[in-house]
DRENZA-155138 format. One record per atom (N, C-alpha, C): residue number from 1; residue in three letters; x negated, y negated, z negated. Coordinates in pm, 1 decimal, always signed. Example, Ala and Ser with C-alpha at 12.3 -4.5 7.8 and 13.67 -1.06 7.14 Angstrom:
# DRENZA-155138
+------+------+----------+----------+----------+
| resi | resn |       c1 |       c2 |       c3 |
+------+------+----------+----------+----------+
|    1 |  ALA |  -1319.0 |   +569.0 |   -780.0 |
|    1 |  ALA |  -1230.0 |   +450.0 |   -780.0 |
|    1 |  ALA |  -1320.0 |   +330.0 |   -780.0 |
|    2 |  SER |  -1285.0 |   +225.0 |   -708.0 |
|    2 |  SER |  -1367.0 |   +106.0 |   -714.0 |
|    2 |  SER |  -1290.0 |     -3.0 |   -787.0 |
+------+------+----------+----------+----------+
//
This chain:
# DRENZA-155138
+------+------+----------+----------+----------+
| resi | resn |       c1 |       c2 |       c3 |
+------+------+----------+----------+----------+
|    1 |  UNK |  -5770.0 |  -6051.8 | -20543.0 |
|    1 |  UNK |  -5793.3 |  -6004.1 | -20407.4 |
|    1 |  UNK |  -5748.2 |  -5858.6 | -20399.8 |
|    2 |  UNK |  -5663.9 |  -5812.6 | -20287.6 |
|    2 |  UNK |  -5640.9 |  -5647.9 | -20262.7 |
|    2 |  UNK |  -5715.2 |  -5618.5 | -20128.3 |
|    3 |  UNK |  -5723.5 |  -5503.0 | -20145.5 |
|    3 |  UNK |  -5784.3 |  -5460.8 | -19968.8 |
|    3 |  UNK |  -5637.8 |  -5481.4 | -19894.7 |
|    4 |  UNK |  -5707.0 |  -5533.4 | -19737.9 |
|    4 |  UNK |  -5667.6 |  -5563.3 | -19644.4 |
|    4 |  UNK |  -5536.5 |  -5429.8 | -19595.4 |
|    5 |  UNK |  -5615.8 |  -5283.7 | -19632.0 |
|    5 |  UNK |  -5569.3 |  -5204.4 | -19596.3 |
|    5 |  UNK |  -5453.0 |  -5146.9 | -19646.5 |
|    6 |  UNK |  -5463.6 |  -5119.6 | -19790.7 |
|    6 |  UNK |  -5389.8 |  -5023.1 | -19872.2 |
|    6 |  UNK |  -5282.0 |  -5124.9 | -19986.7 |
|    7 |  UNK |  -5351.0 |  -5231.4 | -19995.4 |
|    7 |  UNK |  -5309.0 |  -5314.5 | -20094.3 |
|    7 |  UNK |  -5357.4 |  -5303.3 | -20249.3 |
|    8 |  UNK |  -5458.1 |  -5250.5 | -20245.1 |
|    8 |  UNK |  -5482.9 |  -5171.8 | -20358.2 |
|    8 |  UNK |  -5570.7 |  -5285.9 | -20443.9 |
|    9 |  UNK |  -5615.5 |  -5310.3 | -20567.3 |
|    9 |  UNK |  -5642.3 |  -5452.6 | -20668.0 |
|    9 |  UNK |  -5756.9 |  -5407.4 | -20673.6 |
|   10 |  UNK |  -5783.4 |  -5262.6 | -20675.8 |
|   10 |  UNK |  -5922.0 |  -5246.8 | -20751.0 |
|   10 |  UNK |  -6059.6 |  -5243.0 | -20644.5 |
|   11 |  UNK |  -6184.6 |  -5356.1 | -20638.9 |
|   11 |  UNK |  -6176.2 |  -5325.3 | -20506.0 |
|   11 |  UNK |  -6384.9 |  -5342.8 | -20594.4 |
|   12 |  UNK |  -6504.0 |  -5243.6 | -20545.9 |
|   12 |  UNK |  -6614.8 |  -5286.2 | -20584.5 |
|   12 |  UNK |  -6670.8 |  -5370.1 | -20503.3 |
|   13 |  UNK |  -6777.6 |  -5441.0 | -20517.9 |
|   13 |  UNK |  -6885.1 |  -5555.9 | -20433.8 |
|   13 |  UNK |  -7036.5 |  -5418.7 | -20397.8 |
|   14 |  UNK |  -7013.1 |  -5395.1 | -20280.7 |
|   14 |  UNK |  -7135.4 |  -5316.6 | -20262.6 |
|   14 |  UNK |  -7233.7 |  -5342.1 | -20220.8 |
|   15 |  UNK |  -7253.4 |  -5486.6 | -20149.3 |
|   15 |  UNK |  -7384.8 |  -5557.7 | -20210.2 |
|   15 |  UNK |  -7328.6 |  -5697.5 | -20153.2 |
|   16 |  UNK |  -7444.8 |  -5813.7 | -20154.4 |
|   16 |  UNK |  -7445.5 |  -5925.9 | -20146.4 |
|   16 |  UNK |  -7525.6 |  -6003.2 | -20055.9 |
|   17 |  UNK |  -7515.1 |  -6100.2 | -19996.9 |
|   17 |  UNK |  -7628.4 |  -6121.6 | -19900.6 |
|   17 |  UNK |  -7756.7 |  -6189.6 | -19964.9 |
|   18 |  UNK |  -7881.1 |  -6190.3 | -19908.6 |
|   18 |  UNK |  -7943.6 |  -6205.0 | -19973.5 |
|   18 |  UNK |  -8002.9 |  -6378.5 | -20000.5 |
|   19 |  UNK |  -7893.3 |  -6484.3 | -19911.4 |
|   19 |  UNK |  -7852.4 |  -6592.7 | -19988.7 |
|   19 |  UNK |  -7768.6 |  -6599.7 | -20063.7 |
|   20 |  UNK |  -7775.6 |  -6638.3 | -20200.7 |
|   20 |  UNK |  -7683.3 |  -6636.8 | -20278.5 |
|   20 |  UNK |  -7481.2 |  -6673.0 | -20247.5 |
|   21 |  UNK |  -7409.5 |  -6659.3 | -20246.3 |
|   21 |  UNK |  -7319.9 |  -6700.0 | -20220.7 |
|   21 |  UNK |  -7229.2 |  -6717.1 | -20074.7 |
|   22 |  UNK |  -7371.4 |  -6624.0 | -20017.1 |
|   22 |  UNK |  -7265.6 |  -6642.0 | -19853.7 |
|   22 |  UNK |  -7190.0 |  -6544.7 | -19781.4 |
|   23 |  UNK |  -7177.5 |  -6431.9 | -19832.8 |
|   23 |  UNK |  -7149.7 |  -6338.1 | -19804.0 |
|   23 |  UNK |  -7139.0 |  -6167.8 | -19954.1 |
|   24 |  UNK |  -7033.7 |  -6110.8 | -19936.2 |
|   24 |  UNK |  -7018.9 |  -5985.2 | -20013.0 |
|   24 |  UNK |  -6971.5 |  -5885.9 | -19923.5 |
|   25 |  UNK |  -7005.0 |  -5794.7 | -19956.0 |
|   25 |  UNK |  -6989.7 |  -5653.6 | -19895.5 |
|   25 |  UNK |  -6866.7 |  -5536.7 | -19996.6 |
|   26 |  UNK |  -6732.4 |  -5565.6 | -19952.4 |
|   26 |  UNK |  -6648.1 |  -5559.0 | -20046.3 |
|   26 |  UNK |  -6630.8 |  -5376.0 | -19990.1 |
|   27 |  UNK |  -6518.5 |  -5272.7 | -20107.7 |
|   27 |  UNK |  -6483.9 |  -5156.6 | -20049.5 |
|   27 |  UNK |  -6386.1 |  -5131.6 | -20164.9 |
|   28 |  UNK |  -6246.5 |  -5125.9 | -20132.3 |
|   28 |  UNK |  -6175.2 |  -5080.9 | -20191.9 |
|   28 |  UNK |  -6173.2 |  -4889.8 | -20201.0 |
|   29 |  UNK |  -6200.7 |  -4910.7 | -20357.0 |
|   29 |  UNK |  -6173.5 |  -4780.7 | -20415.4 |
|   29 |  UNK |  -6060.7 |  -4662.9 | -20384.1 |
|   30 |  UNK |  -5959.7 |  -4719.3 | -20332.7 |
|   30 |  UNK |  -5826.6 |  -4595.9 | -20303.2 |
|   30 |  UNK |  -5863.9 |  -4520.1 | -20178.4 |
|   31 |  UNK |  -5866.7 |  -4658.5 | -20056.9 |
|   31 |  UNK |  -5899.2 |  -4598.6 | -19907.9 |
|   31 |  UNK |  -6012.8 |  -4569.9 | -19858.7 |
|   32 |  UNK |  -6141.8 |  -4638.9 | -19938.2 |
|   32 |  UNK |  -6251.9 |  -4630.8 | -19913.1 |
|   32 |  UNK |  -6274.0 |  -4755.1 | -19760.9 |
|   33 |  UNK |  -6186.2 |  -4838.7 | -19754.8 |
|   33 |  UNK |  -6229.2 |  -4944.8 | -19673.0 |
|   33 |  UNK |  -6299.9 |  -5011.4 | -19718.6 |
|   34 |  UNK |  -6386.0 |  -5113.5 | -19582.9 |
|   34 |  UNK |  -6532.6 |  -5173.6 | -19651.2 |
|   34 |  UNK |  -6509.6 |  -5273.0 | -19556.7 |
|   35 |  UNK |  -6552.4 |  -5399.7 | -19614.7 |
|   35 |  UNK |  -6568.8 |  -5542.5 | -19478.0 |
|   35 |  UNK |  -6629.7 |  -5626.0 | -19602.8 |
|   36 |  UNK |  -6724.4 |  -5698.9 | -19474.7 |
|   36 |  UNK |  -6761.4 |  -5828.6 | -19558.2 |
|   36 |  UNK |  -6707.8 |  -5945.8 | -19517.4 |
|   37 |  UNK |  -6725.8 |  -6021.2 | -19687.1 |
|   37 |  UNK |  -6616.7 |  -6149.2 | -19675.2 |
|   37 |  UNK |  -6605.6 |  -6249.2 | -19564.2 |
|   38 |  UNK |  -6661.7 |  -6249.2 | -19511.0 |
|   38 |  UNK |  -6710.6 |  -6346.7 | -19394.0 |
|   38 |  UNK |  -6614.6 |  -6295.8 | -19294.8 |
|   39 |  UNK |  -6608.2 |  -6197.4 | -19268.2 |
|   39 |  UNK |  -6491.3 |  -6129.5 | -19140.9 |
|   39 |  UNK |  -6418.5 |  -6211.2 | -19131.4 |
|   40 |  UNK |  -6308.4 |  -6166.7 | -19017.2 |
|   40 |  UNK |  -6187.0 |  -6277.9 | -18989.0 |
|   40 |  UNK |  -6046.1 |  -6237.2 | -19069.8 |
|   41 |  UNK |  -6008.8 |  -6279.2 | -19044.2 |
|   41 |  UNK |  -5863.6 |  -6265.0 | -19127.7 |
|   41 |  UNK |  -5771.2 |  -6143.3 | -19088.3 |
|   42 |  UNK |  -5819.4 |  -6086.5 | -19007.0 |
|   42 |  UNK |  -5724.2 |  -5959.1 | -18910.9 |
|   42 |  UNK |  -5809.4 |  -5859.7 | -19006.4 |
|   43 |  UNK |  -5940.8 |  -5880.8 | -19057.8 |
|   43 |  UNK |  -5990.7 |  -5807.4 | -19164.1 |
|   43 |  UNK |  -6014.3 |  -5773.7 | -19271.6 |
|   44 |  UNK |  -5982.5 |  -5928.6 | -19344.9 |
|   44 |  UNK |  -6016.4 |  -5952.3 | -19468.8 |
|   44 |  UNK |  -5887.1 |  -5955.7 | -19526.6 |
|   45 |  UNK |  -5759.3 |  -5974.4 | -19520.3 |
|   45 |  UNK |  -5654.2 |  -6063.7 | -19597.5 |
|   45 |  UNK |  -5543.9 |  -5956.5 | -19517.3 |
|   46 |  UNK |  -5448.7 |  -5876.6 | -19645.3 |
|   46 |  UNK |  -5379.7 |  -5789.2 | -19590.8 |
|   46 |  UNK |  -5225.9 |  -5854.5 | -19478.7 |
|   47 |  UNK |  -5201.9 |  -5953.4 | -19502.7 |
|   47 |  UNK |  -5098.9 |  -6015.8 | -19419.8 |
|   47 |  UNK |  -5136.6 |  -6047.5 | -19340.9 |
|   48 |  UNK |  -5241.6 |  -6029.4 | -19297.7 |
|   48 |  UNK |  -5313.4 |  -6064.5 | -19113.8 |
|   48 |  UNK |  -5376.2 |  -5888.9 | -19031.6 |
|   49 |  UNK |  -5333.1 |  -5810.0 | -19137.8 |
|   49 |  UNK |  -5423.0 |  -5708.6 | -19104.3 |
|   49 |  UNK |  -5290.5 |  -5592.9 | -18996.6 |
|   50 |  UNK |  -5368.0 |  -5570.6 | -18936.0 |
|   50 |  UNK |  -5275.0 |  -5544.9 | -18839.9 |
|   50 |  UNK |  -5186.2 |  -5374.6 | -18849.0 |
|   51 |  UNK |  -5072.6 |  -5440.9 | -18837.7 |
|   51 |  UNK |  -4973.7 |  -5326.1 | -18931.2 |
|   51 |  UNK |  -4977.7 |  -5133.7 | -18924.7 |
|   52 |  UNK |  -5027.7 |  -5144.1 | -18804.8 |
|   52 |  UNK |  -5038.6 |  -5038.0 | -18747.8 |
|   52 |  UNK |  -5147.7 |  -4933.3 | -18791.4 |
|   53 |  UNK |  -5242.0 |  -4991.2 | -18868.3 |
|   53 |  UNK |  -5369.6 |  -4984.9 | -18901.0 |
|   53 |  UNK |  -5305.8 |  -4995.8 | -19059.9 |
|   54 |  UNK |  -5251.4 |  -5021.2 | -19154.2 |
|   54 |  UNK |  -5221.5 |  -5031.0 | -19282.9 |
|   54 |  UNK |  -5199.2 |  -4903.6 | -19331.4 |
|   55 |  UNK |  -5243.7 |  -4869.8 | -19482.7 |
|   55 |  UNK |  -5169.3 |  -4763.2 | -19484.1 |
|   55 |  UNK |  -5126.2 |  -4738.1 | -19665.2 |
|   56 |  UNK |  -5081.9 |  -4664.6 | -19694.2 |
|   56 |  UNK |  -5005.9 |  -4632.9 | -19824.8 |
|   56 |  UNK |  -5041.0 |  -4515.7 | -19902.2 |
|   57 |  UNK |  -5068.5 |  -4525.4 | -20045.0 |
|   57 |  UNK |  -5111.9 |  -4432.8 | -20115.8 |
|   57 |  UNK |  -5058.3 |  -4274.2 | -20049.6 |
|   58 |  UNK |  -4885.2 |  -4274.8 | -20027.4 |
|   58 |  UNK |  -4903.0 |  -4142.4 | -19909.3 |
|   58 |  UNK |  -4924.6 |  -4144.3 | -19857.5 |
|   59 |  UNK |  -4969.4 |  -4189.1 | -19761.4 |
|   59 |  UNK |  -5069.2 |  -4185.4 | -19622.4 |
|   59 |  UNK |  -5203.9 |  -4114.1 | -19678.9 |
|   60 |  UNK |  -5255.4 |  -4149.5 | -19774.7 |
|   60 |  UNK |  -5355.5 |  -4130.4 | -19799.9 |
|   60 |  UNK |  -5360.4 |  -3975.9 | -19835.5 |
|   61 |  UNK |  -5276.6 |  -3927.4 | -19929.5 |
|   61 |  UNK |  -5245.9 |  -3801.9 | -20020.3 |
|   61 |  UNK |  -5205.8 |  -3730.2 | -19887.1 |
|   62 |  UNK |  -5177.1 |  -3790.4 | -19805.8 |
|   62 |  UNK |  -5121.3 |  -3676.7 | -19711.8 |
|   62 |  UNK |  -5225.9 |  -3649.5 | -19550.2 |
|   63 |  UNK |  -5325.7 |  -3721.1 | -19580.7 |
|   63 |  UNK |  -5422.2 |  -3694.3 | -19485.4 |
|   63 |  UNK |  -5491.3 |  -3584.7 | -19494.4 |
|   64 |  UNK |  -5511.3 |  -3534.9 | -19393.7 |
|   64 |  UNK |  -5572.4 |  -3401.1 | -19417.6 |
|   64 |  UNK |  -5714.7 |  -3337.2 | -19485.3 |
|   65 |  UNK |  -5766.6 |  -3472.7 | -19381.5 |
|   65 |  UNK |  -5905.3 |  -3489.7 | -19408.6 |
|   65 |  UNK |  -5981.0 |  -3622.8 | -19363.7 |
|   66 |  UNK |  -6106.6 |  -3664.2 | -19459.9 |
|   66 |  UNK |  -6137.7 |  -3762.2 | -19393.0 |
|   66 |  UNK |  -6279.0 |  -3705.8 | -19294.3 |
|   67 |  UNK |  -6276.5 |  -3763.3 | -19163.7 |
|   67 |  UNK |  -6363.6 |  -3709.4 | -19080.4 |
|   67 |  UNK |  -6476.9 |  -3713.0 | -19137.0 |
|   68 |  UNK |  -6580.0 |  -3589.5 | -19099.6 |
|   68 |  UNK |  -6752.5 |  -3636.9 | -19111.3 |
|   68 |  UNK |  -6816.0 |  -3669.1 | -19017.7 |
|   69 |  UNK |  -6923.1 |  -3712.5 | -19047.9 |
|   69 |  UNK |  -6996.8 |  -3822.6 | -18992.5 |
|   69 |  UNK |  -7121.8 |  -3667.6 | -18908.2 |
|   70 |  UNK |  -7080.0 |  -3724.4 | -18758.7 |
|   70 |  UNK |  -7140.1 |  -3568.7 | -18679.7 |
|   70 |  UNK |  -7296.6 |  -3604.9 | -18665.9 |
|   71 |  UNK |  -7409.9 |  -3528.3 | -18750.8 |
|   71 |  UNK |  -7567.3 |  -3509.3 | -18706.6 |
|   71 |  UNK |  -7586.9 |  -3563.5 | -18603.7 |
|   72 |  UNK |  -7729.1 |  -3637.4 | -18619.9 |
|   72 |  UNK |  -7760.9 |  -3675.0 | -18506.8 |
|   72 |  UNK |  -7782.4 |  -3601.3 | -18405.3 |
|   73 |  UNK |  -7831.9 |  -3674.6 | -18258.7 |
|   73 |  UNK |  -7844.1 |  -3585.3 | -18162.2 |
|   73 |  UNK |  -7975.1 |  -3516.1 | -18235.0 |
|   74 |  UNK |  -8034.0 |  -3423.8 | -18112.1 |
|   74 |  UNK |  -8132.2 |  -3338.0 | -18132.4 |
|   74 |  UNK |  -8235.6 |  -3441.1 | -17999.5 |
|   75 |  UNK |  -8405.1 |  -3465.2 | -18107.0 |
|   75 |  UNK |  -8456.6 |  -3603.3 | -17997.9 |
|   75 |  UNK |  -8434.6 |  -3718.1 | -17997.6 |
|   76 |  UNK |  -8334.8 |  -3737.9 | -18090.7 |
|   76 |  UNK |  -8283.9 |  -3900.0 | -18103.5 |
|   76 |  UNK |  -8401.9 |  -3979.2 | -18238.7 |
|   77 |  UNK |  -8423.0 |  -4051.4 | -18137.6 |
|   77 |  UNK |  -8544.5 |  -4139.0 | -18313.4 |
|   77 |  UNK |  -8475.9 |  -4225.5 | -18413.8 |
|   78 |  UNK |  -8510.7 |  -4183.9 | -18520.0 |
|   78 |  UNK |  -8406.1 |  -4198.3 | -18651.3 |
|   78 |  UNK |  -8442.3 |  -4388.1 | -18651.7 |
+------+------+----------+----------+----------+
//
């Protein structure tokens, strides 16, 4: 299996559902993409994944930054 995204082989299981066998929570190591197996094929399987959205070890090296994730509001219940 490669990620959908990058093409990349090396990919961890970051968790599992908690019936055995119906679901994994996959994330390739290069891009840091994440989907679980169950998704559709525009998500899971890089020849369905939509081209525009793909990207390549330079792509990656040449990004600037990856965005952070902005604090919650101020009042918002966690």
């Amino acid at each position: 299996m490669t990620c959908p995204r990058c093409a990349h082989d090396t990919l961890d299981t970051v968790t599992t559902s908690p019936v055995p066998g119906v679901w994994d929570v996959l994330q390739c190591v290069r891009c840091l993409y994440m989907w679980r197996t169950t998704e559709p094929d525009r998500r899971t399987r890089r020849e369905a994944y939509p081209v525009e959205f793909r990207m390549t070890q330079a792509d990656i090296e040449a990004a600037p930054e990856v965005p952070v994730v902005p604090p919650l509001a101020a009042g918002r219940a966690h």
